[in-house]
N, C-alpha and C positions, 0 to 999 in steps of 0.2 A: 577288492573293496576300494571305494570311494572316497573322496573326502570335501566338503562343501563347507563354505559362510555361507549364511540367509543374512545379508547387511538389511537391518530395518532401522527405524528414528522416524522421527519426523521430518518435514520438510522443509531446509533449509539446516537439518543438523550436521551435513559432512559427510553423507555419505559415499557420493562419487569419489569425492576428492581425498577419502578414506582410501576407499579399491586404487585411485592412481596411485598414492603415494606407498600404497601394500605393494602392489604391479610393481615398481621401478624399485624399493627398497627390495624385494623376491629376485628380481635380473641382474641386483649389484653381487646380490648373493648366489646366484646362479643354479636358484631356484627355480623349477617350474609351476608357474600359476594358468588359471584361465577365468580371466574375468566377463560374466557374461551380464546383457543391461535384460531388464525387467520392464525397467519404466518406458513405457509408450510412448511417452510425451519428453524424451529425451532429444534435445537437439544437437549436442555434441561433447567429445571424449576427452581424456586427457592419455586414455588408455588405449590399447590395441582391445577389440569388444569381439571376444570369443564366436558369444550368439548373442543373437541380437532380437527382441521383442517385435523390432519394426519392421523385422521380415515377415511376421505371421500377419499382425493389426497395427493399423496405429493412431492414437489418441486424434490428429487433425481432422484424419478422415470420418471417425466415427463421427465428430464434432458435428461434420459438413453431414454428411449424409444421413446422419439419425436427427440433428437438431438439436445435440442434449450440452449441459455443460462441463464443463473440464474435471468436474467432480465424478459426476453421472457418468462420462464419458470413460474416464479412466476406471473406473467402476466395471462399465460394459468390457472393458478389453481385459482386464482381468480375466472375469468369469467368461470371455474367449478362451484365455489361455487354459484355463482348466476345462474347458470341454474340448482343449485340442491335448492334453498330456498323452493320450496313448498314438499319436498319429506323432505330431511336430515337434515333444520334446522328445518323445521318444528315439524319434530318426536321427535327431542333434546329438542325444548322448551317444548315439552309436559311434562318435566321431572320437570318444577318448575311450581312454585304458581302463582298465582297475584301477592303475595308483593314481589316478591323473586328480589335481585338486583344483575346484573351483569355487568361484567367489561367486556370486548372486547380485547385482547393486538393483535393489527393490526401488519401487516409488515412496511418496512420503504419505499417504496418505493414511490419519492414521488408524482407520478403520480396518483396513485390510491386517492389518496382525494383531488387533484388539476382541472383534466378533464376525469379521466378516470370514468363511471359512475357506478362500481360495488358495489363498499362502498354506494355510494346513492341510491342504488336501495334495498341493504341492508338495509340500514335504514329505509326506505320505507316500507319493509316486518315489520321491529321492532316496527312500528307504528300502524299498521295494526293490529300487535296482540296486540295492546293495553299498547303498551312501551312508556315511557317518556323516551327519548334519550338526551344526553348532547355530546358533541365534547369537548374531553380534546384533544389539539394540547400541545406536547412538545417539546421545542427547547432549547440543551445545551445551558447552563449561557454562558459558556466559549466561546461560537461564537460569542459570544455580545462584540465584543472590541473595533470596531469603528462606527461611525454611519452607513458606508456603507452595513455594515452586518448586522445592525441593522432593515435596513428596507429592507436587501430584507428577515431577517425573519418574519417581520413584509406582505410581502407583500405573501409568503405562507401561511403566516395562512390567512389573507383576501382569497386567490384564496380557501380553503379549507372551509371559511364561506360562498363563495359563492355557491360552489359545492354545499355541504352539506346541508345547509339552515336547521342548528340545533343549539340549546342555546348553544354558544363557549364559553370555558374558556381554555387561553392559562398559561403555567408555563413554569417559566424558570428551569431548572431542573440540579441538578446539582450544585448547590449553595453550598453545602460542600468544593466545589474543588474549588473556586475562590479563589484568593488571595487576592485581592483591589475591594473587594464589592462597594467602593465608584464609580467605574467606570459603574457599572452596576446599581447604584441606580440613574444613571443622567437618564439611558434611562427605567425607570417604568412610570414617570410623565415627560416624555421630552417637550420641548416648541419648537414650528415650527420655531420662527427666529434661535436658537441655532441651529437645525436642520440643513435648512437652510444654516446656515454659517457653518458649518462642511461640509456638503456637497460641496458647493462652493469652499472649499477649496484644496478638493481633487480631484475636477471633472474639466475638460475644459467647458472655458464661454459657452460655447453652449447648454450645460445642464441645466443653472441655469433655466429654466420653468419650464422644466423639475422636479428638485429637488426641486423647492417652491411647484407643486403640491405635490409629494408625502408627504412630511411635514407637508402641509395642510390636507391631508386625515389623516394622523396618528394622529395628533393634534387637529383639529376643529372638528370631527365627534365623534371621539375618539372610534376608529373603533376595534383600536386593544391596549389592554391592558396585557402586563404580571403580573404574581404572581409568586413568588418569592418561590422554594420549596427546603428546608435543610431537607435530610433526615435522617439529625441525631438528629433534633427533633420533638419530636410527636406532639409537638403542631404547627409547620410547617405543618406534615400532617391534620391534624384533621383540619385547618383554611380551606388548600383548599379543603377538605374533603366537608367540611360546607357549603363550597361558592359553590359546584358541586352540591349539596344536594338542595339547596335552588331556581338553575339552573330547576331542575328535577321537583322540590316541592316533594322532599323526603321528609317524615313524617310529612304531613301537614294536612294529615286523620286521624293521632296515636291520640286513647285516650290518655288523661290527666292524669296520672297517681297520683291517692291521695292515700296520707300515712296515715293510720289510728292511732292514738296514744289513748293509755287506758288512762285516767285521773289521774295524781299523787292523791298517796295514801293521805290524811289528816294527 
């Protein structure tokens, strides 16, 4: 058995700089990872890149020779890659083991893990070969300023749980750069009347149903939950590392490892 991140967010929320700093945090540990790139339109790593998207298609060329734009574009080279999953990803997985675990660093675009069904058909293939798939969703801390943005990041990652229908864990990402943490610690465990009344505040009467449901969903179901990721410390990463891990039932087969000790001398 397998084991995989799907890293998805939007575009410009961390997620490269996610898988490098997982990468080198996994090597201090002497860990084995394999980070592979997704995005077509990637121009360089911070990371050693497993497999790589821009060996099959890639986003310039389509550009050039179809005429379309960097939306459409990326768009097209997707829906390549899943008409190449039984030929090109196929041949590439042949390349690791059962246990071997890898990272995914998706593009940002956010269609592809909301309605468009390439990602899910992809995951689909990862299961088949016998992968344990997890959904890391990341969304900049620093978008989290009022509750308004709060749930509509909260209501992308829901449309991405749905799509997907894979064990989610969402992080806020970015949490180095914050300056008044206390603003973003109200909305980890927020409470629906709070909710609620932020929203009513800044919405016309005609919404407040409107805004009791949503409030309701993010609170009484507890549908959608952040973690909180500082990449300037390692035990930031390693928690959510753990919590992905436990997601997957990473090492839940690993022998028990015992230490044998000689008997002190007399």
């Amino acid at each position: 058995m397998g084991f995989a991140q799907l890293v998805i967010g939007p575009a410009g929320s961390g997620k490269s700089t996610y898988c490098s700093s997982l990468y080198q945090h996994c090597e201090t540990m002497r860990r084995s990872i394999h980070i592979i790139n997704l995005d077509p339109a990637a121009e360089s790593f911070d990371y050693p890149v497993a497999m790589d998207i821009r060996e099959l298609i890639s986003l310039d060329d389509v550009m050039e020779e179809l005429d379309l734009g960097p939306n459409g574009g990326l768009i097209y080279c997707m829906e390549h890659l899943e008409e190449n999953l039984d030929d090109w990803l196929e041949e590439e997985l042949e390349n690791y083991l059962d246990d071997d675990y890898l990272v995914f660093d998706c593009p940002g675009q956010i269609e592809l893990f909301t309605h468009v069904p390439v990602l899910r058909n992809f995951v689909e293939h990862l299961k088949r070969k016998n992968f344990n798939v997890c959904a890391v969703f990341l969304l900049d801390s620093q978008f989290i300023t009022d509750v308004s943005k709060y749930i509509s990041g909260c209501m992308a990652s829901l449309s991405a749980m749905v799509q997907l229908e894979l064990p989610h864990v969402n992080i806020l990402s970015k949490m180095d750069l914050v300056k008044n943490k206390k603003d973003i610690e109200d909305y980890l465990n927020p409470e629906a009347k709070v909710l609620v009344s932020e929203l009513n505040q800044q919405m016309p009467p005609q919404f407040a149903k409107l805004n009791k449901a949503l409030a309701e969903l993010v609170d009484d179901f507890s549908m959608v939950n952040f973690v909180p990721l500082d990449l300037r410390k390692q035990s930031s990463i390693q928690y959510v590392l753990s919590y992905i891990d436990n997601c997957i039932q990473y090492g839940e087969d690993a022998d028990v490892k015992v230490r044998d000790f000689d008997p002190e001398d007399d």
